[in-house]
PDB file of N, CA, C and O in Angstrom, chain B, residues numbered from 101:
ATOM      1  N   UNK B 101       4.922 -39.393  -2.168  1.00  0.00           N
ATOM      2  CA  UNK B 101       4.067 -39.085  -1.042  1.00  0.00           C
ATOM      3  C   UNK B 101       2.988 -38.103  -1.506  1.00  0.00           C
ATOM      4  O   UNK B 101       3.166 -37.331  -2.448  1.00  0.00           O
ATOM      5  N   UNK B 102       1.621 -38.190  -0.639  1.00  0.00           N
ATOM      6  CA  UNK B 102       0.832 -37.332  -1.130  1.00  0.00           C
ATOM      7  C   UNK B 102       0.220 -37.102  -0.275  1.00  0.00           C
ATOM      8  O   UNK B 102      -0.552 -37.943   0.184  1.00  0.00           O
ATOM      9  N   UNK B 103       0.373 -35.634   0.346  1.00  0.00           N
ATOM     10  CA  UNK B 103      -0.660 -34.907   0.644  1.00  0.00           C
ATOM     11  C   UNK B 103      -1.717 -34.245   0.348  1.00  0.00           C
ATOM     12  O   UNK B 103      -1.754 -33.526  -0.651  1.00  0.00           O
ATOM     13  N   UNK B 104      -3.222 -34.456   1.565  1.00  0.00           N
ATOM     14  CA  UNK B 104      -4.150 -33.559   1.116  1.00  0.00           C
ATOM     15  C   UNK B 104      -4.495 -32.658   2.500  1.00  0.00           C
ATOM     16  O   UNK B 104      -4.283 -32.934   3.681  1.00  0.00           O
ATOM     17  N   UNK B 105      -5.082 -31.529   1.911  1.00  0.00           N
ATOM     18  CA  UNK B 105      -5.395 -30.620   3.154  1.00  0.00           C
ATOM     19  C   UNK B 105      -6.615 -29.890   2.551  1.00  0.00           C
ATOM     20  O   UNK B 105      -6.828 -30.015   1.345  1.00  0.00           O
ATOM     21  N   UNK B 106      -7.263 -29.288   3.163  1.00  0.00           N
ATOM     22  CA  UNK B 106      -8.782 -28.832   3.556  1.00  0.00           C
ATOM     23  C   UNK B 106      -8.268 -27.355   4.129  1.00  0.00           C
ATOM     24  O   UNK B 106      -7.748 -27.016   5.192  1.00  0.00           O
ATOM     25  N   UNK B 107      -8.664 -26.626   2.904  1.00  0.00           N
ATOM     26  CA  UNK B 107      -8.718 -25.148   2.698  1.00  0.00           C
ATOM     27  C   UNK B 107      -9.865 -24.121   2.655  1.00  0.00           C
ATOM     28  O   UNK B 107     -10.798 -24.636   3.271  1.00  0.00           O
ATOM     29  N   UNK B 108     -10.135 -23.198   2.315  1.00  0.00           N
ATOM     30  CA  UNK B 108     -10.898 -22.342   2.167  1.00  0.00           C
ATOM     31  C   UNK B 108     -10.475 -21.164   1.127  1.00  0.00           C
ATOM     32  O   UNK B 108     -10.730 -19.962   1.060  1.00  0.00           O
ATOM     33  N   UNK B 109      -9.588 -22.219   0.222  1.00  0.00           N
ATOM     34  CA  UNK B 109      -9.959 -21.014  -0.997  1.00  0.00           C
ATOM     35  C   UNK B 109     -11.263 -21.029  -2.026  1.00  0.00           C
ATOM     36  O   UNK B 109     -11.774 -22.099  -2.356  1.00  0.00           O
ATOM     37  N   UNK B 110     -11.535 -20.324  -2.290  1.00  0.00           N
ATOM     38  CA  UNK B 110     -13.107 -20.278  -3.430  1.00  0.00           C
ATOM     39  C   UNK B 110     -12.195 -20.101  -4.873  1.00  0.00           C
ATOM     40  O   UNK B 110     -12.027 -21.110  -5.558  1.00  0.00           O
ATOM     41  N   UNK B 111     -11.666 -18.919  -5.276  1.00  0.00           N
ATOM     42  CA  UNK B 111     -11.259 -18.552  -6.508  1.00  0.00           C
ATOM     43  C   UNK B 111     -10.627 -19.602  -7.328  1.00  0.00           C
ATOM     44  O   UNK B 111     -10.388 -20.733  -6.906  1.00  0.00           O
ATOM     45  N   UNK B 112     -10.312 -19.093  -8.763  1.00  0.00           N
ATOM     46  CA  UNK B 112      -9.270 -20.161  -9.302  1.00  0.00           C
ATOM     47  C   UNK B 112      -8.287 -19.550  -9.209  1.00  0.00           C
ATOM     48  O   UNK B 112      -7.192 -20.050  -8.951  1.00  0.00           O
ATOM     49  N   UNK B 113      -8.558 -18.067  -9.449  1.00  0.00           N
ATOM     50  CA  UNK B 113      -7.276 -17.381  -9.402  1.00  0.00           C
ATOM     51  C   UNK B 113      -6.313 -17.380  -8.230  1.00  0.00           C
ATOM     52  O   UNK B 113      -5.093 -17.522  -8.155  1.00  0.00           O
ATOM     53  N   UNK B 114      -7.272 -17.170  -7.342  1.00  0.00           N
ATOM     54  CA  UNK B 114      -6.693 -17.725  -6.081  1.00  0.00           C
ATOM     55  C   UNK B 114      -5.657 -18.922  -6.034  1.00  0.00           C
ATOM     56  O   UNK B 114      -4.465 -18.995  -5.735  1.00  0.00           O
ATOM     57  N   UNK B 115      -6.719 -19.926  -6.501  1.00  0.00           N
ATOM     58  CA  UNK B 115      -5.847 -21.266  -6.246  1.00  0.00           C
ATOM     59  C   UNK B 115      -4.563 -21.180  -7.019  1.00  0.00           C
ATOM     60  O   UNK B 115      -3.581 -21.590  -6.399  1.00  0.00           O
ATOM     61  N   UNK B 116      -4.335 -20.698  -8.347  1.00  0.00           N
ATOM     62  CA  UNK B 116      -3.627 -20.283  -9.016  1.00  0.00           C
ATOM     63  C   UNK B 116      -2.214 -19.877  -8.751  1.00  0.00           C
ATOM     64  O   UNK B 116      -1.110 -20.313  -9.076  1.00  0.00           O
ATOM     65  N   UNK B 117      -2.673 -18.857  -8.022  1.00  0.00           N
ATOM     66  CA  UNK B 117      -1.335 -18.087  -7.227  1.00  0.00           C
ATOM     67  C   UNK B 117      -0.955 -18.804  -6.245  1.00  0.00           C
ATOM     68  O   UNK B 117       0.276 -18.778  -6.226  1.00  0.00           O
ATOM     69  N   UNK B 118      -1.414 -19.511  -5.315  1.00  0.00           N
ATOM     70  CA  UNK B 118      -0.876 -20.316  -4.336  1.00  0.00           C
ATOM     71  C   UNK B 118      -0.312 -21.463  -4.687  1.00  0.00           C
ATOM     72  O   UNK B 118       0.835 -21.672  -4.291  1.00  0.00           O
ATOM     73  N   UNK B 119      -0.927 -22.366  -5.431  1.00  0.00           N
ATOM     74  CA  UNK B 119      -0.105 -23.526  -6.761  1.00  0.00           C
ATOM     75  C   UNK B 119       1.537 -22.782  -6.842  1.00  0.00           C
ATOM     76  O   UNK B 119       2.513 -23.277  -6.277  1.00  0.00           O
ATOM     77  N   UNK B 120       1.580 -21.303  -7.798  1.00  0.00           N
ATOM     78  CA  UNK B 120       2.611 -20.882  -7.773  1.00  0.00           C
ATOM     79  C   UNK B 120       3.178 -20.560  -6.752  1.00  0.00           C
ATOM     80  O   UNK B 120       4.062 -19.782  -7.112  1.00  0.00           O
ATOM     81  N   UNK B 121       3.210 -20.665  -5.810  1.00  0.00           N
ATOM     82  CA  UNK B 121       3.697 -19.835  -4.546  1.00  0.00           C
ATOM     83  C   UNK B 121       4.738 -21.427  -4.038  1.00  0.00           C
ATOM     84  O   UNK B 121       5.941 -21.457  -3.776  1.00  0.00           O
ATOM     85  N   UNK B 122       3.832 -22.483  -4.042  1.00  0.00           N
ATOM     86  CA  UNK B 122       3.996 -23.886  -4.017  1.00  0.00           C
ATOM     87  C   UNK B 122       4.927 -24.117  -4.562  1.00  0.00           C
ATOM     88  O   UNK B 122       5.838 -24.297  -3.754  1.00  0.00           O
ATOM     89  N   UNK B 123       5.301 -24.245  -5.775  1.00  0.00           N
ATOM     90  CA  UNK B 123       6.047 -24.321  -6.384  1.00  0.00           C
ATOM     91  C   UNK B 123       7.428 -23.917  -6.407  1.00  0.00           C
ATOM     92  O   UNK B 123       8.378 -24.457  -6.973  1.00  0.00           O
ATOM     93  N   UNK B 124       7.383 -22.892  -5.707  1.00  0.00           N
ATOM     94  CA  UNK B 124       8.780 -22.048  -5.741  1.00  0.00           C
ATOM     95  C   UNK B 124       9.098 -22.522  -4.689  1.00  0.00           C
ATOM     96  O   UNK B 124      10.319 -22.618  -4.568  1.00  0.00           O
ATOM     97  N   UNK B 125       8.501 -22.880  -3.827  1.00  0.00           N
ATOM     98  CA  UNK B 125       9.248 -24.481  -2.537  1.00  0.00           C
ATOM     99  C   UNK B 125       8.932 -25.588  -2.842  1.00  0.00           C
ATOM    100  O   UNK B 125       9.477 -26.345  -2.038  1.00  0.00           O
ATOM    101  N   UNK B 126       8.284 -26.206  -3.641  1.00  0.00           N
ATOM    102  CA  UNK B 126       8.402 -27.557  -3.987  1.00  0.00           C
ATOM    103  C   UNK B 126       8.479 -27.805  -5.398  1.00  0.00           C
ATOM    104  O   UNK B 126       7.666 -28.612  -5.848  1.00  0.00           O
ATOM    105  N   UNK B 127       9.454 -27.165  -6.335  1.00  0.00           N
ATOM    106  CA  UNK B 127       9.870 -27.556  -7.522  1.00  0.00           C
ATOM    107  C   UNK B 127       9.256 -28.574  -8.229  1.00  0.00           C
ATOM    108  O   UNK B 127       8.569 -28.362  -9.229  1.00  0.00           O
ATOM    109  N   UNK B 128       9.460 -29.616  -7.783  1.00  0.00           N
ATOM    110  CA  UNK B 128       9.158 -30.796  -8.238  1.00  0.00           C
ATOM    111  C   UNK B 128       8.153 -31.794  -8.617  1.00  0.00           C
ATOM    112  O   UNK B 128       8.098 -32.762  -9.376  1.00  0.00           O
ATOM    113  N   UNK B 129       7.096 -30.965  -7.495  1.00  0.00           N
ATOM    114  CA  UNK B 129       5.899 -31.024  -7.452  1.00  0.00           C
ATOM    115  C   UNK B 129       4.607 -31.178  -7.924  1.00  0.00           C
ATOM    116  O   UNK B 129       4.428 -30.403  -8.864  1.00  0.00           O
ATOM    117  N   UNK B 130       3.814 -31.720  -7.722  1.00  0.00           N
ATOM    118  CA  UNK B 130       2.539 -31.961  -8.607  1.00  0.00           C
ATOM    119  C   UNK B 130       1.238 -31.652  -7.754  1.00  0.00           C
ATOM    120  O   UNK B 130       0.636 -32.488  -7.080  1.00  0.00           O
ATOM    121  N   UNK B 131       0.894 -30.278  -7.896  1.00  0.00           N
ATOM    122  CA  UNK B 131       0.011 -29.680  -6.885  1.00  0.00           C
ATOM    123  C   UNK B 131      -1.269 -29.259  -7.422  1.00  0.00           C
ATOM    124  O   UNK B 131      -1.289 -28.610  -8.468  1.00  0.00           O
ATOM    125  N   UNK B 132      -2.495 -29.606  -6.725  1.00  0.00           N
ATOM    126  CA  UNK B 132      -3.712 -28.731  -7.504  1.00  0.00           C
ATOM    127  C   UNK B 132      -4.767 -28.921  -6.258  1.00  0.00           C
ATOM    128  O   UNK B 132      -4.728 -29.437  -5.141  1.00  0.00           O
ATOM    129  N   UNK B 133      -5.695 -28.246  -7.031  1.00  0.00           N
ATOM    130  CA  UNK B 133      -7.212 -27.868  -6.144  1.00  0.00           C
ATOM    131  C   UNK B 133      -8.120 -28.333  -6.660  1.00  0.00           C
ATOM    132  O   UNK B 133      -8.346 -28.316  -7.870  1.00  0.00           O
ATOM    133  N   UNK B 134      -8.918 -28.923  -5.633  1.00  0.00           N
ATOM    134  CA  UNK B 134     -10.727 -29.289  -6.569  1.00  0.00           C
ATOM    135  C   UNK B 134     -11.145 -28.310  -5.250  1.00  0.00           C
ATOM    136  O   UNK B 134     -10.976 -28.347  -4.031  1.00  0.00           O
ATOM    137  N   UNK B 135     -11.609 -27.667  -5.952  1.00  0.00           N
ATOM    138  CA  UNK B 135     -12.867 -26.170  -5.709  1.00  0.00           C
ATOM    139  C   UNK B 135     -14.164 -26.906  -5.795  1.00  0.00           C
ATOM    140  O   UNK B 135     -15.037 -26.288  -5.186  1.00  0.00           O
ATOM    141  N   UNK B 136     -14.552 -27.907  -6.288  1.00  0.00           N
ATOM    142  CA  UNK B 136     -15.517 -28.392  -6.446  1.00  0.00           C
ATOM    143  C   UNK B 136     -16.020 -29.435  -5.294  1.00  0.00           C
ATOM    144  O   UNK B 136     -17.126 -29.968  -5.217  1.00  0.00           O
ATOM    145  N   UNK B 137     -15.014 -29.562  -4.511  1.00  0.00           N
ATOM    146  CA  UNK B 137     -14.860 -30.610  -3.149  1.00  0.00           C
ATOM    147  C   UNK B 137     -15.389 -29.297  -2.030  1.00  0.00           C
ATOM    148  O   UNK B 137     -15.046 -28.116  -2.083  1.00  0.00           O
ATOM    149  N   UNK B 138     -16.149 -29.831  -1.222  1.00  0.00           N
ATOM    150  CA  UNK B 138     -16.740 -28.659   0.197  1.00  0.00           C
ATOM    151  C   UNK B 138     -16.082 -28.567   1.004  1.00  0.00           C
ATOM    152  O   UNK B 138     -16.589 -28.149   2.046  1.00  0.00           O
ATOM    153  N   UNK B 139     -14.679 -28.873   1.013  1.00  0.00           N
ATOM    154  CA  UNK B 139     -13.334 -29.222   1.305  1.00  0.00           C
ATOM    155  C   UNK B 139     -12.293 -28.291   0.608  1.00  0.00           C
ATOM    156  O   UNK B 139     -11.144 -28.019   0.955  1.00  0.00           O
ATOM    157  N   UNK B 140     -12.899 -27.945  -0.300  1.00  0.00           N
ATOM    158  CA  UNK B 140     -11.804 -27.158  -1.397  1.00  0.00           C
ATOM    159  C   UNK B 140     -10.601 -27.250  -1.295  1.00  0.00           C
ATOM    160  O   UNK B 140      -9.750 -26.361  -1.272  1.00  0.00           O
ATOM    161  N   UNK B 141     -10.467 -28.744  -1.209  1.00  0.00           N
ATOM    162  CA  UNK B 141      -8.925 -29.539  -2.009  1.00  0.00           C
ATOM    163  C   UNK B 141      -7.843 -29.384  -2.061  1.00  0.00           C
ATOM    164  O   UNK B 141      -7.585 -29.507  -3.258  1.00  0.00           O
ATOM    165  N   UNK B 142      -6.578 -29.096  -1.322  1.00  0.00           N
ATOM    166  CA  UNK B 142      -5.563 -29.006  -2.215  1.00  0.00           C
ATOM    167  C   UNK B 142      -4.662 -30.119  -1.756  1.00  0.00           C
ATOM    168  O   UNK B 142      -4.600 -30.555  -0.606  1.00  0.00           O
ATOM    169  N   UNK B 143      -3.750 -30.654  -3.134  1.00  0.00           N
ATOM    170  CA  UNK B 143      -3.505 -31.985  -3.021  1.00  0.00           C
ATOM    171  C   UNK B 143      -2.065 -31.993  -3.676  1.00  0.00           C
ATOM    172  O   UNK B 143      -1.704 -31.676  -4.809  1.00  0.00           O
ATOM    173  N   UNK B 144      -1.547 -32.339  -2.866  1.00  0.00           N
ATOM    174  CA  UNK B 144       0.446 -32.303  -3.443  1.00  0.00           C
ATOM    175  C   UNK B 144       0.711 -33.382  -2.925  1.00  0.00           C
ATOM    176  O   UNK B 144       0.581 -33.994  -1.865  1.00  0.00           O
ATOM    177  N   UNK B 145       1.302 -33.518  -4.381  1.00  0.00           N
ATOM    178  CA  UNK B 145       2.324 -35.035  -4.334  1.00  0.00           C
ATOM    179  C   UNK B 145       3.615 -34.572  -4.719  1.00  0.00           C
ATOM    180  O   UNK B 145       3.681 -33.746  -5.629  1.00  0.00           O
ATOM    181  N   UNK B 146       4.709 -35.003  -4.130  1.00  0.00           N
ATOM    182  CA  UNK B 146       5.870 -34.903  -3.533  1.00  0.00           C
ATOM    183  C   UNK B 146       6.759 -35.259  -2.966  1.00  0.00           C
ATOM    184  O   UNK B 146       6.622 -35.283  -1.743  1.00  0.00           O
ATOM    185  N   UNK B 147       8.152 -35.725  -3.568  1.00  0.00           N
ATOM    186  CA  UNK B 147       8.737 -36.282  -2.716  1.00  0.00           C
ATOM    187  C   UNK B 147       9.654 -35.916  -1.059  1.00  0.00           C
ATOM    188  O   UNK B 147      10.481 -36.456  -0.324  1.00  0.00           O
ATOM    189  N   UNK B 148       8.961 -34.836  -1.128  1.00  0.00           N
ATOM    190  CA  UNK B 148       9.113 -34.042  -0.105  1.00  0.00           C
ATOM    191  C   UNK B 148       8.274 -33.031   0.571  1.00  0.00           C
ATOM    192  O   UNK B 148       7.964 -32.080  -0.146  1.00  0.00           O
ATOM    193  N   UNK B 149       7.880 -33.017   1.658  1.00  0.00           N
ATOM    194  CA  UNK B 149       6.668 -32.286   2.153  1.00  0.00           C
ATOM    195  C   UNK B 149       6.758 -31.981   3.202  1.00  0.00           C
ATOM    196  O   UNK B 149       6.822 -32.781   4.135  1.00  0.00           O
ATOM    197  N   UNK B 150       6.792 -30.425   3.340  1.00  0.00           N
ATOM    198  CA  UNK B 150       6.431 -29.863   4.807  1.00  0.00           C
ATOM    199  C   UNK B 150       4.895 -29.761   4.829  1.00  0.00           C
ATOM    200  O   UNK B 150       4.206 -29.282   3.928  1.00  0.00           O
ATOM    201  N   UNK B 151       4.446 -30.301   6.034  1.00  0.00           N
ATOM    202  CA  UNK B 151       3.144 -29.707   6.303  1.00  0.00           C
ATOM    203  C   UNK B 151       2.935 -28.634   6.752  1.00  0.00           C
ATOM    204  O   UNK B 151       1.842 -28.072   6.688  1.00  0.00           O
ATOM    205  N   UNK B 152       4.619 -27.868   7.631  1.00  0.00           N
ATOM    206  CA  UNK B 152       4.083 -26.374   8.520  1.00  0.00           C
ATOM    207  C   UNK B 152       4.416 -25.904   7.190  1.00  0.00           C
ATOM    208  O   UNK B 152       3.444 -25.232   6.846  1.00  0.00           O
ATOM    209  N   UNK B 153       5.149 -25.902   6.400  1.00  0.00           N
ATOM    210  CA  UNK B 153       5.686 -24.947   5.362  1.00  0.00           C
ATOM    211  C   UNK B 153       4.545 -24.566   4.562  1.00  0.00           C
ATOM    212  O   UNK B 153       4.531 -23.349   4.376  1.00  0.00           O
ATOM    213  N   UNK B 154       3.231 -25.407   3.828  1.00  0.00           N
ATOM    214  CA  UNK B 154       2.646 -25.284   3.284  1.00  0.00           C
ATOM    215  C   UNK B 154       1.587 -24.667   3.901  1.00  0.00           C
ATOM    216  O   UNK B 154       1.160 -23.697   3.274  1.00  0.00           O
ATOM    217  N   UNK B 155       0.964 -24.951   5.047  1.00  0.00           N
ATOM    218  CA  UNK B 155       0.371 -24.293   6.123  1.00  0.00           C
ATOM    219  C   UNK B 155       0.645 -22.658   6.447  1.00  0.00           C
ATOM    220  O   UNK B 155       0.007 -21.609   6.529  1.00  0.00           O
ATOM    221  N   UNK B 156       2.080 -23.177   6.580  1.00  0.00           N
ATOM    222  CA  UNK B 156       2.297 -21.287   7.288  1.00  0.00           C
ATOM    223  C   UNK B 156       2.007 -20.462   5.553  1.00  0.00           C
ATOM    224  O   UNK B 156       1.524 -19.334   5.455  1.00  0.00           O
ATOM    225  N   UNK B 157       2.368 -21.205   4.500  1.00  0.00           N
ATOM    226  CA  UNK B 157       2.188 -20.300   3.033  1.00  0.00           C
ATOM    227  C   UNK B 157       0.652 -19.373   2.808  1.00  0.00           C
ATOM    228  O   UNK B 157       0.280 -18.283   2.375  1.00  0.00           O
ATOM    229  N   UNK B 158       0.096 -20.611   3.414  1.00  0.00           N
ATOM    230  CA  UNK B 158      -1.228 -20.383   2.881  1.00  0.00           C
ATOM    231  C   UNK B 158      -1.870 -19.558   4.175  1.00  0.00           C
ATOM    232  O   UNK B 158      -3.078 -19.508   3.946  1.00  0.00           O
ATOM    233  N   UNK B 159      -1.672 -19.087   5.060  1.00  0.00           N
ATOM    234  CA  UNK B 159      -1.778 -18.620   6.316  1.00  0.00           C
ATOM    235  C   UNK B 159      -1.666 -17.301   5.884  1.00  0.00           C
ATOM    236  O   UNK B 159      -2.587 -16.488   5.970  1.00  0.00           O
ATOM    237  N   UNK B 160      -0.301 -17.009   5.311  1.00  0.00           N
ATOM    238  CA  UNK B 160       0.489 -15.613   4.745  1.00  0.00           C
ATOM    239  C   UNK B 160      -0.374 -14.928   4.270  1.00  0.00           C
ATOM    240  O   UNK B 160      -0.732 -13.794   4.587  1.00  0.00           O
ATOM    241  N   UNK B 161      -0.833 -15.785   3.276  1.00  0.00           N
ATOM    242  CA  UNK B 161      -1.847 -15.159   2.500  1.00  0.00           C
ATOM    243  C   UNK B 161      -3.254 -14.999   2.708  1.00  0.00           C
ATOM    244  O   UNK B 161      -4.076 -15.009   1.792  1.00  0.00           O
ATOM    245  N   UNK B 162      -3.462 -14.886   3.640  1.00  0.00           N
ATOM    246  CA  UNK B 162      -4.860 -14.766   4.189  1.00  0.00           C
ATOM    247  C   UNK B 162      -5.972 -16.261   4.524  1.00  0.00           C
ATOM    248  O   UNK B 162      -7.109 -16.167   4.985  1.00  0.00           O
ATOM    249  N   UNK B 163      -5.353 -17.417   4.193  1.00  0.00           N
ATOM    250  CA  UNK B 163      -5.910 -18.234   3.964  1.00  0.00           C
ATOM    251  C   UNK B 163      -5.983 -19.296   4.846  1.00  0.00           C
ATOM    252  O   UNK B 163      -4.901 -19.580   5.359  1.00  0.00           O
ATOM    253  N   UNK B 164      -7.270 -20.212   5.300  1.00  0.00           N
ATOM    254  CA  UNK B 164      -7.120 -21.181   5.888  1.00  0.00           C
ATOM    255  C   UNK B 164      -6.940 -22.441   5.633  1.00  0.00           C
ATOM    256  O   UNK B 164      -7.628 -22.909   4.726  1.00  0.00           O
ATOM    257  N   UNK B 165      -5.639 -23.659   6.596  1.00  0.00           N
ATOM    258  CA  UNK B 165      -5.158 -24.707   5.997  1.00  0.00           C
ATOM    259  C   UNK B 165      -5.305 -25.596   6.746  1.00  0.00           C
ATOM    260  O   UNK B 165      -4.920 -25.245   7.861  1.00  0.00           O
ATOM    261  N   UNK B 166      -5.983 -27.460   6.723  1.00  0.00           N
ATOM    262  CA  UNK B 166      -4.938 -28.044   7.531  1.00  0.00           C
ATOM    263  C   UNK B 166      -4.845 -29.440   7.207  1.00  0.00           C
ATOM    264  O   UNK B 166      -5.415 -29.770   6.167  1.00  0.00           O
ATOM    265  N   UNK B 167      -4.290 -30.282   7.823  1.00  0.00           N
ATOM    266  CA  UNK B 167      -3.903 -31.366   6.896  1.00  0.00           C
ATOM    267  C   UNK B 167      -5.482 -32.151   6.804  1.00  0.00           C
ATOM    268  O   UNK B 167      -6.080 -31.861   7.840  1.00  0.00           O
ATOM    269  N   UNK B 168      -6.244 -32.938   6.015  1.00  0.00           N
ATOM    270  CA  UNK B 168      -6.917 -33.393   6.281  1.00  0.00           C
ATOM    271  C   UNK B 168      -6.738 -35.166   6.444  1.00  0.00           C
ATOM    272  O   UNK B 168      -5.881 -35.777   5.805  1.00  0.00           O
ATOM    273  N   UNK B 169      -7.314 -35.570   7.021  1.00  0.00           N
ATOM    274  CA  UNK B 169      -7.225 -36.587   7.866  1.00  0.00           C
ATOM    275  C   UNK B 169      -8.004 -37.842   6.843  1.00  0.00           C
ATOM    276  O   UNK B 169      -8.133 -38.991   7.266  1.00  0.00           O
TER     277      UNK B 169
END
């Protein structure tokens, strides 16, 4: 399965840390960002996926998320 959602991170570092943050709930995972999209990207594939989980993560951290359509 693969999700994408429509963020508002700018940094890499940013994206960076949240990838990791990702990770430590979705192990398995194959997660990244195109920063280069006006959308600023983030895209997990997974055989398992919360959408609030990843949402409320990125929320935590100051950040805006949502699934994109």
């Amino acid at each position: 399965m693969i999700e994408v959602f429509k963020t508002n991170v700018q940094e890499a570092a940013q994206s960076e840390m949240i990838v990791g943050r990702l990770l430590e709930h979705f192990p398995d995972s194959v997660i990244n960002f195109d920063l280069e999209d006006c959308d600023k990207i983030l895209r997990i594939h997974s055989t398992e996926i919360s959408n609030h989980k990843i949402i409320e993560l990125l929320n935590s951290h100051g950040f805006h998320c949502e699934v994109l359509l």
